[in-house]
N, C-alpha and C positions, 0 to 999 in steps of 0.2 A: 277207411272203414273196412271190416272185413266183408269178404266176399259170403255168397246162399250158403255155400255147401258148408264154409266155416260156422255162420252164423245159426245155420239149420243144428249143426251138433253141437254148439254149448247153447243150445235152448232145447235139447235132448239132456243133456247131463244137468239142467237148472230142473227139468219135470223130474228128474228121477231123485234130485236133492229135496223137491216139493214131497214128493211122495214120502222120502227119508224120514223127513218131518212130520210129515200126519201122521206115520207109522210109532213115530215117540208120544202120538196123544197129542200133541203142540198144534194149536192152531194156528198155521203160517201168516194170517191174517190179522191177527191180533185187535184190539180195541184200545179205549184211551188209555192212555200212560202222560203220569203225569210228573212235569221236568221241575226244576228246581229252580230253574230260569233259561235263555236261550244261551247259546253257544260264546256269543259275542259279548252277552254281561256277564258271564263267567271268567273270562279272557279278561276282560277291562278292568274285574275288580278281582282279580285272581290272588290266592291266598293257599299255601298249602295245608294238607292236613284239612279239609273242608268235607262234610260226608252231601254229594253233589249226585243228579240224575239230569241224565241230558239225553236226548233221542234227535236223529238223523241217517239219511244215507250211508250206508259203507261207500269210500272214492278211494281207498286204499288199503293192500293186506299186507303187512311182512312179517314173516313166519319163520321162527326160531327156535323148532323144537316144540317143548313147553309150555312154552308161551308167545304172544302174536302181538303185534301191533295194530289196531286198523284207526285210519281217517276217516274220523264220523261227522258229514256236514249236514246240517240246517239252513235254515232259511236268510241265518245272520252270520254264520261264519263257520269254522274249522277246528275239533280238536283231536289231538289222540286219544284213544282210549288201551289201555296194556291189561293185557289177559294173560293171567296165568292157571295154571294145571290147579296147580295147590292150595289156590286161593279161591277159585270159583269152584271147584271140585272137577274129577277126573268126566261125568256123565254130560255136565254145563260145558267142557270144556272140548269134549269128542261134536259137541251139537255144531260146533263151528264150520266143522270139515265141510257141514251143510249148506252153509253162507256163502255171500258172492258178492263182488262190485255190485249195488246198484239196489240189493236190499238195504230195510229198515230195521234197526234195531235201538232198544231202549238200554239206556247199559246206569248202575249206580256204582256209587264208588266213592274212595278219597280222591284227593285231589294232589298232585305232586309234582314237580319238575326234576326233569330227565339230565343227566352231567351235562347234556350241551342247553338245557334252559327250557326246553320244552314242554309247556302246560299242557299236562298230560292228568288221566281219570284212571286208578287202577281199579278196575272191575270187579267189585265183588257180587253181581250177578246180571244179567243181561234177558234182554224179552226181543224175541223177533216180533215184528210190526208189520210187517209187510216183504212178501219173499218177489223179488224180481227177476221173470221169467225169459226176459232178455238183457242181452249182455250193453253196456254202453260203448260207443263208440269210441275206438280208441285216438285216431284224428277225427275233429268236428271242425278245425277251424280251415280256410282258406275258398275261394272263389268256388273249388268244383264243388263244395258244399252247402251253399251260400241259398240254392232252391230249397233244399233237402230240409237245412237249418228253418226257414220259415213253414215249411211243410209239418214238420216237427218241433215246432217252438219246445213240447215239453223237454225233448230231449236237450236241444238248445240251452233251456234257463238252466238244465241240469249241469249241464259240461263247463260252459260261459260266462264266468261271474260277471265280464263286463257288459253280457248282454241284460245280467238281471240288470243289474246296476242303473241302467240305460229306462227302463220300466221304474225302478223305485224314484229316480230321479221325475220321471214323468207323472208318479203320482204324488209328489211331491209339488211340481211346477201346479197340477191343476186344485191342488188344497191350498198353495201360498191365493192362486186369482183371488180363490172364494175368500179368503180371509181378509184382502186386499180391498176388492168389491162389498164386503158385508161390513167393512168399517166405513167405507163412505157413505154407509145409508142406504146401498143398494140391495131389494128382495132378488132371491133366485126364484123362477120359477118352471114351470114346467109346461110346455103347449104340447099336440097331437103331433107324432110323427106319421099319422095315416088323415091322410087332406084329401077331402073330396076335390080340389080342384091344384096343381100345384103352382105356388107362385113364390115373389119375393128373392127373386135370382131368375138367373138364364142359367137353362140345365137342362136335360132329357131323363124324366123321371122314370122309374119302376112304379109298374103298375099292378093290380091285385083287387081281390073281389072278395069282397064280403057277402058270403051268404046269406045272413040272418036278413040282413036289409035289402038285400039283390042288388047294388051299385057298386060300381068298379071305384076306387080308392087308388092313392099316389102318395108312395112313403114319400117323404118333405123332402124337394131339394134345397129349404131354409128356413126356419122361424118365422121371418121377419113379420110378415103382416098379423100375424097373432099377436106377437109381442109389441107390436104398436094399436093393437084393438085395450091391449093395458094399458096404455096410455091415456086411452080415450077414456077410460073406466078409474083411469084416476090414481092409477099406481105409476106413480112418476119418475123411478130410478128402481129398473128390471134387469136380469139379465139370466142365462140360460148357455148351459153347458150342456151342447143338443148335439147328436148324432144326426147324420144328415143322409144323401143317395143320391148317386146322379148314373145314370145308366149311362157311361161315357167312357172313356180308354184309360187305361191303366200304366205309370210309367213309374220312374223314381222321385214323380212328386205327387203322383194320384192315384187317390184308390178311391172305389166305387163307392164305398161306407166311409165315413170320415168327423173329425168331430171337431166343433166350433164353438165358438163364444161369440154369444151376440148380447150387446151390450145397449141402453135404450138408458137415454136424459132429459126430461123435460125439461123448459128453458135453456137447455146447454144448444152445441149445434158442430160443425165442421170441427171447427177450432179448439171449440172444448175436448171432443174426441180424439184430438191431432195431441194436447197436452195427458189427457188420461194415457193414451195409448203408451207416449214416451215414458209417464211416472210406472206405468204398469210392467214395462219390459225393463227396466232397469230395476224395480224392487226386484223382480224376478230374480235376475242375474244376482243380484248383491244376498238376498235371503236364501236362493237357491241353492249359486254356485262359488258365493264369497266373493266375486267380483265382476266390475265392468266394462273389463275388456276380455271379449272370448275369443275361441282360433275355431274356426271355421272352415273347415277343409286345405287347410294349409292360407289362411288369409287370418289375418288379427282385424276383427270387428271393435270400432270403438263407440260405446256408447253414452260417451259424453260427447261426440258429435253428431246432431240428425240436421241436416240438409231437405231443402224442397228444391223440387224440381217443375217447371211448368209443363205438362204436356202437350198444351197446344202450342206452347213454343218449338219445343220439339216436331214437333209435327211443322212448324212452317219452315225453321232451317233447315232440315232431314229432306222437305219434298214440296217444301213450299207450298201445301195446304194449309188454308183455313176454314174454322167450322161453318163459315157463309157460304161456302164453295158450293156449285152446283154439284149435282151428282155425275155427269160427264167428267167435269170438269177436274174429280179427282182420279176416274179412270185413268184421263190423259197425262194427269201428273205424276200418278204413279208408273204407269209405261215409262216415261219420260227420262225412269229414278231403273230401268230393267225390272221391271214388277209386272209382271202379266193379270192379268185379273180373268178369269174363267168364266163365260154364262154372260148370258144377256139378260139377266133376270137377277142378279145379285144384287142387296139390298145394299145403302146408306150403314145400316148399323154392322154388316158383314166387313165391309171396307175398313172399317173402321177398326174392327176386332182386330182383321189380318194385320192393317199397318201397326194398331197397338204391339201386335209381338214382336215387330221388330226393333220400335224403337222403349221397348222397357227398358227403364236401366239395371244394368247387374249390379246393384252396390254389394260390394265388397267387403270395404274396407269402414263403412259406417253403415246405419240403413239411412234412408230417403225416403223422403214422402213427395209421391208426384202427388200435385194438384192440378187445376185447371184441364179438368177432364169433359171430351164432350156431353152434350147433354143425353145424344142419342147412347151412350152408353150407361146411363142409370135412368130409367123411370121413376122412381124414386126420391128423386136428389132434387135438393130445392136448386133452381137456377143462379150465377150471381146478379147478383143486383147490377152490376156497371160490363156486364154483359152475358145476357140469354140464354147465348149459345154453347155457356158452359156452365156445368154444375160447381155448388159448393159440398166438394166433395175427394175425398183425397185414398189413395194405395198406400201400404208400405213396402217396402222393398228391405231385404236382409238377406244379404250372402248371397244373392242373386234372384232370389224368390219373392213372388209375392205373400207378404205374413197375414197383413191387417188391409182392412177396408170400412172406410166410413164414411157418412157423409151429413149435412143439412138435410133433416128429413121432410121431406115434400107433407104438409097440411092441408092445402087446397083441397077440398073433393071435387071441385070442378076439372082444376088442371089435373088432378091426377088421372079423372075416369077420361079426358082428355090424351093423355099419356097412354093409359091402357090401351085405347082407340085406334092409336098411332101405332104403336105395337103389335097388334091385333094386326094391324093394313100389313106391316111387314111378317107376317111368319105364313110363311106357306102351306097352303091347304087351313088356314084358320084353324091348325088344331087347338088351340091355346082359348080359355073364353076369361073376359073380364070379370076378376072379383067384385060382384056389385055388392055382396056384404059386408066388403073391405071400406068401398066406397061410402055405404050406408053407415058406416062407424066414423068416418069421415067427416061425414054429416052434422054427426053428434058434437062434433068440434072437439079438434085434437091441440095439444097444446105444441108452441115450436121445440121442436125435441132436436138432440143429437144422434145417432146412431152406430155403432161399430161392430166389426166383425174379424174375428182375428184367428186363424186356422192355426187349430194348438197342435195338429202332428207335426207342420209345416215349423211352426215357433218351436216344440219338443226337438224337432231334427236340428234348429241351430245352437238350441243351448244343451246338447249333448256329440254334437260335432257327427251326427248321422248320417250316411253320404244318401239313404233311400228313405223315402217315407216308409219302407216293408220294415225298417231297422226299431220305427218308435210304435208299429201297431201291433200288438201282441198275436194276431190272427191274420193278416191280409189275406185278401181274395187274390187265388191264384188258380191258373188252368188245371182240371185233373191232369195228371200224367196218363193214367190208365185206366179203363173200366172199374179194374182190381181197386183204385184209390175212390174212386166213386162211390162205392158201398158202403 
C-alpha cells in the first residue's frame, strides 16, 4: 500500500479533479442511471453491433493519445469500455483527464470485439456517478494486510473478487437452508433478540437497559426456549436464522456476534435431527457447490461418509472415567492422565467442559457425530432411557470444528425446573435465575420434539474452504487500533 505522504497527495490532486468538475457544471455525484443489464449478462449473451449502457468502477486506465481504454467493473463482472476523441467529442473527451481508478461512471455505446477477442463498449457518451476521493490500494492481498482487509471490508470486496465470491456464496448457502426447510413443511419465524432473562445455552451475555421500561435486558445467547414456547402453542416444525451474543473471546472460530440456525420437530427427536442434519449438509454442498466431496484446508472432507462416535467411551479409554464417577474421583483421574485441575471449588459441569476439549475429535477427513454425551452438559436434553447419565443428544464435527448440535428435547416440566435447580447450585454467585415462564409453558404440555442447532459462519467457513470465521463475516468485531479509528 502506499505510504501518508504518497497517499496524502493523490487525495490532493483527486480534490482538485473534484473541483475540475463542479467547475464544468457536472455534478460529480450523479443520480440513477439506468443500464441495459449487468456486466456479466452482457458478456454471456454478447453480440456485436448491440446499442448497450453499462455503469461501474474505473479498475483500469490505458491511454493512447486519442483515445483510452478503461476497465469498468460491477457487481457481476468486467468489461472494457474504448473512448475515442472523435466519437464522444473533443469536450466529453478532455472531461476524462478528470477521472481516476476507483470512480463511477455510466458509459453507452455499441458493442464490439477487439483483433485479440475482447468484449469491449465503444462509448459514445459517458456520465460520472460518483467521483472517488481516494485512491485504491495497489497490493491488498497477503498476511500483513489481512487486519486492514477486515477493517476495510469495503475496500476489500472492491480489490478481491474471491472475497466477494466467498459472501455471495454464503448468501446463497443461507437461501438453499430456507428453501430446503420451507419444502418440508417447516415455518420460519422470528423471536426477541433483547431477553429479560438469558437462557437456552451456556454463555456470558451483553447486557443493556431499557429506558422506557427501566429494566436491564440481555441480547440472546440462543433462541432456544422461545422457539420451543412454539411448540407448546402448537406450531410444530419452526425454525429461525437468529443472530445471537456471547460476551466471550474472539479467535479464528469466534466472534462475539454470530449467526445460527435452530431448528425445532414435534414428534421427531435425536435421531431425526442426526438424519435432517446429514440430508441438509449435503443438498447444501451438491445445490451450492456441485458436489460432495469438499477440500478443506488442505484435507478432502467426504460426505458420503458420517461416522458416530461415543463420548463417554471416549472419556473412559482416554482416562478412564465414567459419568457415575464421584466428583474426587475424577479429580484423581485426571491428575493421574498429567491434567492438573485448579481450585477447590470447581464444579462437575467445569470438569467436564475442560476434559470435553481435549478429547473432541478433529474429523477431517468425514464429519462425525459424537453422541453419548453427559447429562450435566445439556439441561435440556432428554436422558437415554437405558442409561441416565447420558443425554440423547449428539455434536457435529467438520474439518475439526464443532458445526451442528442437537438433541432429544427435555418435555418434563418437572425434570426440567429440576435441571434449572441443579444449574442454578453450580454457577457461582447464582447470578443466573430459573426460567419459570419457560417452565410454566411446560406446563401447558409440549409435545416430544427434536431439536438442532447448526453455526452457519462455522458451516459457510467449511464449504468455502475459510481458514477464519473473520473470512465468512462481512463486519467482525475487532480491537480499535487507535482513538483516531474509534471515531
Amino acid at each position: 500500500m502506499s505510504n501518508i505522504t504518497e497517499d496524502s497527495e493523490l487525495i490532493k490532486q483527486r480534490r482538485t479533479k473534484l473541483d475540475n468538475i463542479s467547475k464544468r457544471g457536472i455534478y460529480p455525484y450523479g443520480g440513477r442511471y439506468d443500464t441495459s443489464s449487468t456486466i456479466k449478462a452482457l458478456k454471456d449473451d454478447f453480440s456485436e453491433g448491440k446499442v448497450v449502457s453499462v455503469a461501474g468502477r474505473i479498475m483500469a486506465v490505458r491511454s493512447h493519445g486519442k483515445s483510452s481504454f478503461y476497465d469498468i467493473k460491477d457487481s457481476t463482472g468486467k468489461i472494457q469500455a474504448y473512448f475515442k476523441a472523435d466519437i464522444v467529442g473533443a469536450d466529453l473527451f478532455a472531461l476524462l483527464n478528470d477521472l481516476d481508478i476507483g470512480d463511477f461512471i455510466g458509459v453507452k455505446g455499441d458493442t464490439f470485439k477487439t483483433r485479440t477477442g475482447e468484449a469491449t463498449v465503444i462509448a459514445k457518451e459517458f456520465t460520472i456517478l460518483a467521483k472517488s476521493l481516494k485512491p485504491l490500494p495497489e497490493k491488498w492481498h497477503g498476511l500483513k494486510d489481512v487486519e486492514t482487509r477486515y477493517r476495510q471490508r469495503y475496500v476489500d470486496l472492491i480489490v478481491n473478487d474471491e472475497v466477494r465470491e466467498v459472501f455471495i456464496t454464503r448468501s446463497r448457502i443461507i437461501s438453499e437452508i430456507r428453501r430446503f426447510l420451507d419444502e418440508k413443511g417447516f415455518t420460519e419465524v422470528e423471536t426477541p433478540m433483547m431477553q429479560s432473562m438469558p437462557g437456552g445455552a451456556a454463555g456470558k451475555p451483553f447486557k443493556t437497559h431499557h429506558e422506557a421500561l427501566g429494566i436491564d435486558l440481555y441480547l440472546r445467547i440462543a433462541p432456544e426456549l422461545y422457539l420451543k414456547r412454539l411448540l407448546v402453542g402448537g406450531m410444530g416444525k419452526v425454525y429461525e436464522i437468529n443472530r445471537n451474543f456471547r460476551n466471550e473471546g474472539i479467535s479464528i472460530k469466534h466472534n462475539p456476534e454470530f449467526t445460527m440456525l435452530e431448528v425445532y420437530e414435534n414428534y421427531s427427536d435425536c435421531e431425526g435431527m442426526m438424519k435432517l442434519t446429514e440430508d441438509l449438509v449435503k443438498n447444501l454442498a451438491g445445490k451450492v457447490l456441485g458436489r460432495t466431496t469438499i477440500e478443506y484446508q488442505g484435507k478432502t472432507i467426504d460426505l458420503s461418509k458420517w461416522e458416530r462416535v461415543s463420548f463417554a467411551d471416549l472419556m473412559k479409554e482416554q482416562f478412564g472415567i465414567t459419568p457415575s464417577d464421584d466428583h474426587h474421583s475424577w479429580i484423581k483421574k485426571l491428575k493421574a492422565k498429567g491434567i492438573e485441575m485448579e481450585g477447590k471449588d470447581i464444579t462437575r459441569t467445569q470438569i467436564i467442559n475442560i476434559v470435553g476439549d481435549l478429547v473432541e475429535p478433529k474429523a477431517g477427513s468425514h464429519p462425525v457425530f459424537v453422541i453419548d454425551m453427559f447429562k450435566e452438559l445439556c439441561p435440556l436434553a432428554k436422558v437415554k432411557k437405558d442409561n441416565p447419565d447420558l443425554t440423547d443428544r449428539f455434536e457435529l464435527y467438520m474439518g475439526g470444528m464443532e458445526i451442528a448440535n442437537a438433541y432429544s428435547e427435555l418435555n418434563d416440566p418437572i425434570e426440567q425446573k429440576k435441571r434449572f435447580e441443579d444449574e442454578l447450585a453450580g454457577t457461582k454467585g447464582g447470578k443466573r435465575n430459573i426460567d419459570e415462564d419457560f417452565v410454566n409453558a411446560l406446563e401447558y404440555g409440549m409435545p416430544p420434539a427434536g431439536g438442532l442447532g447448526i453455526g452457519i459462519d462455522r458451516l459457510v467457513m467449511i464449504l468455502t474452504n475459510s481458514p477464519s470465521i473473520r473470512d465468512v463475516i462481512l463486519f467482525p468485531q475487532l480491537k480499535p487500533q487507535s482513538p483516531t479509528e474509534e471515531k
